[in-house]
N, C-alpha and C positions, 0 to 999 in steps of 0.2 A: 785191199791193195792200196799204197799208199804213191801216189804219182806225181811227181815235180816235174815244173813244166818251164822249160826253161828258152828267154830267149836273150835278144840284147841289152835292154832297159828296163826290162820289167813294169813295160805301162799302158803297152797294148795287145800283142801276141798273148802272152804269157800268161797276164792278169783273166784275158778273156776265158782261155782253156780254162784256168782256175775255174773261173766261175761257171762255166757251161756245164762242166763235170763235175761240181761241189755236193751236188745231190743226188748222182746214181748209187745205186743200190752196191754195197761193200766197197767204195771208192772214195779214198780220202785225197785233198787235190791241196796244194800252194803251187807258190810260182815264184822264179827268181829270174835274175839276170846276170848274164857275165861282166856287164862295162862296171867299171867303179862308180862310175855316178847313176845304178840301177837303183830303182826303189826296195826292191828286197836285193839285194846280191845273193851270190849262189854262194854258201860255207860249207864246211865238210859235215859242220852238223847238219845240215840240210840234205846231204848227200847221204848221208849215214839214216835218217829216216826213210828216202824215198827205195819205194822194190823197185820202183819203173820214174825210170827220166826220159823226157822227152821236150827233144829240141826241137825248135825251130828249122833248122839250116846248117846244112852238113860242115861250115865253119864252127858253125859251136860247139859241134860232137867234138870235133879236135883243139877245140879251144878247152874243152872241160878234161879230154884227157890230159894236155898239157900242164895245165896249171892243177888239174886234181886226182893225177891220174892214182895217185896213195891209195885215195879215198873213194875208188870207184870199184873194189874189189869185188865181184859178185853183184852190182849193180848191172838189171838192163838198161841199156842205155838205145835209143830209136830215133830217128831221124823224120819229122814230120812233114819236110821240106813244104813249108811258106815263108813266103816272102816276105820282107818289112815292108809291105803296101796296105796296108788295111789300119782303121782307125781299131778304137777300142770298140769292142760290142759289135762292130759292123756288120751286119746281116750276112755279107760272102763270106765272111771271115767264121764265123760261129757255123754254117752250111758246112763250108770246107771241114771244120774240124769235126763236124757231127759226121761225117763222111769219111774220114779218117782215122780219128783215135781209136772209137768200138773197134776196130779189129784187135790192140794193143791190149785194151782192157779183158776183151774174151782170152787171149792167153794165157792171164795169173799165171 
């Protein structure tokens, strides 16, 4: 399963899920961002790889359909709802999402 993790800049939310999830077992992980000054930005190629996206904050569900909605055909798309409050790496922030995302991944 291949999962993009998507949030506003791509330099804390984002990047962290990448990396928390980069080495479970059949789980391929990047990460991008919606604002234009993101470190990875979110493209259609990037949409066209991933089975499962998953945002941040139910603004950017509507922000990717908006601007990508083309390119979301047959794409899951999930809603993680966290906050921009957490640095990168941050102990709550990687808890929160160890607590979260397994349910998304057990799906395939």
């Amino acid at each position: 399963m291949r999962v993009l993790f998507v949030c506003g800049q791509n330099r804390l939310r984002s990047p962290t899920a990448e990396q928390v999830f980069a080495d479970w077992p059949g789980v391929e992980t990047a990460s991008a961002g919606l604002k234009h000054e993101a470190g990875v930005p979110v493209t259609p190629e990037l949409l066209a790889w991933a089975d499962l996206v998953l945002v941040m904050e139910p603004a950017q569900r509507r922000q990717l359909a908006t601007r990508f909605g083309a390119h979301l055909c047959g794409t899951r798309i999930a809603c993680l709802g966290i906050p921009d409050i957490y640095r990168f790496m941050e102990p709550a922030l990687v808890e929160r999402l160890l607590r979260v995302v397994p349910a998304y991944l057990r799906r395939g």
